[in-house]
BAKOL-959885 format. One line per field, with one value per residue (C-alpha): x, y, z; residue number from 1. Coordinates in nm, 3 decimals. Each point is the difference from the previous one (the first is absolute). Example, Ala and Ser with C-alpha at 12.3 -4.5 7.8 and 13.67 -1.06 7.14 Angstrom:
east	[1.230:0.137]
north	[-0.450:0.344]
up	[0.780:-0.066]
num	[1:2]
***
This chain:
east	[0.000:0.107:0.030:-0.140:0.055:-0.372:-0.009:-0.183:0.032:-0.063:0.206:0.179:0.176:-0.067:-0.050:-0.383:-0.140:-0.373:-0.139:0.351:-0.076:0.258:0.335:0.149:-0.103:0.176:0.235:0.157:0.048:0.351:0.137:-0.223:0.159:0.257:-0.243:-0.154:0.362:0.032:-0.341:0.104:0.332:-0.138:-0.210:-0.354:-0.252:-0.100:-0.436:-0.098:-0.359:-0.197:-0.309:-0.056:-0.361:0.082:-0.108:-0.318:-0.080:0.068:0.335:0.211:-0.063:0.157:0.228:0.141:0.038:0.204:0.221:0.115:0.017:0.244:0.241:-0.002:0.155:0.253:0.080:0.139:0.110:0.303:0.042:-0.003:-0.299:-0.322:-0.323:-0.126:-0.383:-0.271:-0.308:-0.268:-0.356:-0.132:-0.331:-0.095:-0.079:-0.345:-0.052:0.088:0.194:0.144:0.358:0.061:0.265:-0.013:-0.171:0.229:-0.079:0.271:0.289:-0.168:-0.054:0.369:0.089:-0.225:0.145:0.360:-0.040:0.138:0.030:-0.179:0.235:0.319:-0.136:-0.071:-0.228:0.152:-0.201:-0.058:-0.408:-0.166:-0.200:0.318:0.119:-0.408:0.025:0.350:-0.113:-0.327:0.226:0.235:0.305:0.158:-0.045:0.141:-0.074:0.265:0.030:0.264:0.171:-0.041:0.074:-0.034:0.401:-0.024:-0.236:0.221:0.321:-0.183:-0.109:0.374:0.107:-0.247:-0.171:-0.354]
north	[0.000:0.371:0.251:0.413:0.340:0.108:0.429:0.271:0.259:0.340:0.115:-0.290:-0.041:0.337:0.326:0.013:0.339:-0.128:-0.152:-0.101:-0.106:0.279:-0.135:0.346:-0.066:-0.282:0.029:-0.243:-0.049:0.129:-0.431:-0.153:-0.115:-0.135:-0.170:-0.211:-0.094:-0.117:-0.233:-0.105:-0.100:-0.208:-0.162:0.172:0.023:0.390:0.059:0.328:-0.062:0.370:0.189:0.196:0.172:0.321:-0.194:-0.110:0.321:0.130:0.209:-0.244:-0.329:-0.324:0.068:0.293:-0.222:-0.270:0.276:0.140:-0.380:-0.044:0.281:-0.084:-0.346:0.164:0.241:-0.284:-0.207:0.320:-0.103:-0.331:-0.154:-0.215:0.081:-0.382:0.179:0.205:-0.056:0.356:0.035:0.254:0.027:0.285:-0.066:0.006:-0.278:-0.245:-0.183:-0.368:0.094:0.365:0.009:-0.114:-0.277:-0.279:-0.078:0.129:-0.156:-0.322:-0.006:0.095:-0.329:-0.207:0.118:-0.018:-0.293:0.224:-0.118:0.254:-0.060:0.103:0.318:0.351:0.251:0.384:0.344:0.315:-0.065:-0.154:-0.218:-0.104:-0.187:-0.130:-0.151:-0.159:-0.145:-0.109:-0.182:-0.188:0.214:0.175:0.400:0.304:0.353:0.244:0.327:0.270:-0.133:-0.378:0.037:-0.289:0.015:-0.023:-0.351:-0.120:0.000:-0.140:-0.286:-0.053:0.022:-0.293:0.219:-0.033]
up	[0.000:-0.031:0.205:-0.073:0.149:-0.084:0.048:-0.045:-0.270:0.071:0.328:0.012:-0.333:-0.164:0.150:0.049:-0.119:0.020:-0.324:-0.170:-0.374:-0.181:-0.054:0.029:0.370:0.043:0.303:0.147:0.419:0.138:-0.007:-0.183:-0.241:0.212:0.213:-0.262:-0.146:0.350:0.004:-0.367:0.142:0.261:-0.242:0.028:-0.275:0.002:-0.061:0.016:0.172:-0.056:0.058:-0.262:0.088:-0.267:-0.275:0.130:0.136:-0.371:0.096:-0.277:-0.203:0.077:-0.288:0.143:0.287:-0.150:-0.241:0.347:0.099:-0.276:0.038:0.391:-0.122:-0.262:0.231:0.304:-0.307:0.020:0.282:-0.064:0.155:-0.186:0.139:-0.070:-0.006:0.053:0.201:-0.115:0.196:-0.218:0.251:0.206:0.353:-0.057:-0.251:0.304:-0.273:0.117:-0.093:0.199:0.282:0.304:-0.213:-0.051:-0.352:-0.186:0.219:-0.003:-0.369:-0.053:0.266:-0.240:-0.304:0.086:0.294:0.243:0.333:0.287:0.300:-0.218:-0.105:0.084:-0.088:0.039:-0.053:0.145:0.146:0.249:-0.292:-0.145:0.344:0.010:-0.339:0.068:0.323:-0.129:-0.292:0.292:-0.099:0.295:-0.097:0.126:-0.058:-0.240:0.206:0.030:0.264:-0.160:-0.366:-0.233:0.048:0.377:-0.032:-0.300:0.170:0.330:-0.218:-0.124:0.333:0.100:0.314:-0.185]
num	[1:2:3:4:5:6:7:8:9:10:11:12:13:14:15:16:17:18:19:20:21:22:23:24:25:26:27:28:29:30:31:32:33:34:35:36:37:38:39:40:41:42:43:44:45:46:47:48:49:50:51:52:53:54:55:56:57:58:59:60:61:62:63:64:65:66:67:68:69:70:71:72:73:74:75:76:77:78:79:80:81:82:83:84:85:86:87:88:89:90:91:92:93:94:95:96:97:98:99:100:101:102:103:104:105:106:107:108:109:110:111:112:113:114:115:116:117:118:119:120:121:122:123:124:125:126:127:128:129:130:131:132:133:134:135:136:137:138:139:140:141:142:143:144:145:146:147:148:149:150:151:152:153:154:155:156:157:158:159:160:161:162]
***
C-alpha cells in the first residue's frame, strides 16, 4: 500500500487571497516548496484535497479552477516536486454536497484510487475542516499555522517525532 501527504490548497500551499482561480495570484507559502520535496523524499504521494465554494457560488468556473490547478503543479515542478493530484469540490456550502470538507469523501476516494493506506498518512491545511476531514478519513492531521508551517510538520515528520 502507499502512503499520502493529503493538504489543503489555499493557505496552506499558496498564499490564500480569498477566491484564488487567477494564476497571476499564485503565491506560494514562505517553505513550501521545500516541505513537499521533503514528503516526496520520504516517499509520500502529494493530493491536494480542496474546497473550492467560488465556483459554485458563481465567483469562477471549474476551469479556472483547474488552470490555476495546473500552474500550481508547474510552478513546485521548479522546484522539483509532483503534485500526484487534485481533489476540487466546486459546491457552495449551501448545496450540502456529499464531497465538501470536513466531509471525508475526497481523501477516501484518493485512498481508493491510489490504495493508500490511512495510518501512514497525513492530512495538512490551514482550517479547522481540513483536520475534520483528515480525521474523519483515519489519517492523523494537523493544522498549517504561522507558527507551524507546512515546513515545521515536514521536517517533524523526517525527524520521526509525528
Amino acid at each position: 500500500m502507499n502512503k499520502a501527504i493529503f493538504l489543503d490548497r489555499d493557505g496552506t500551499i499558496n498564499v490564500d487571497f480569498g477566491y484564488v482561480y487567477k494564476t497571476q495570484e499564485l503565491e506560494l507559502l514562505p517553505g513550501v516548496a521545500e516541505a513537499l520535496r521533503i514528503f516526496q523524499e520520504l516517499g509520500y504521494l502529494l493530493i491536494v484535497i480542496t474546497n473550492q465554494s467560488g465556483i459554485g457560488r458563481g465567483y469562477f468556473t471549474l476551469e479556472d479552477a483547474e488552470q490555476f490547478n495546473r500552474a500550481l503543479a508547474q510552478e513546485l515542478e521548479k522546484h522539483g516536486v509532483i503534485l500526484n493530484d487534485f481533489y476540487t469540490c466546486p459546491h457552495a456550502p449551501e448545496e450540502h454536497c456529499e464531497c465538501r470538507k470536513p466531509s471525508p469523501f475526497m481523501v477516501t476516494e484518493a485512498m481508493k484510487k491510489y490504495e493508500i493506506d490511512p495510518s501512514q498518512s497525513y492530512m495538512f491545511g490551514d482550517r479547522k475542516s481540513d483536520t475534520e476531514c483528515g480525521e474523519r478519513s483515519g489519517v492523523k492531521s494537523f493544522r498549517v499555522t504561522s507558527e507551524h508551517s507546512l515546513l515545521y510538520w515536514a521536517n517533524q515528520l523526517k525527524n520521526n517525532l509525528l
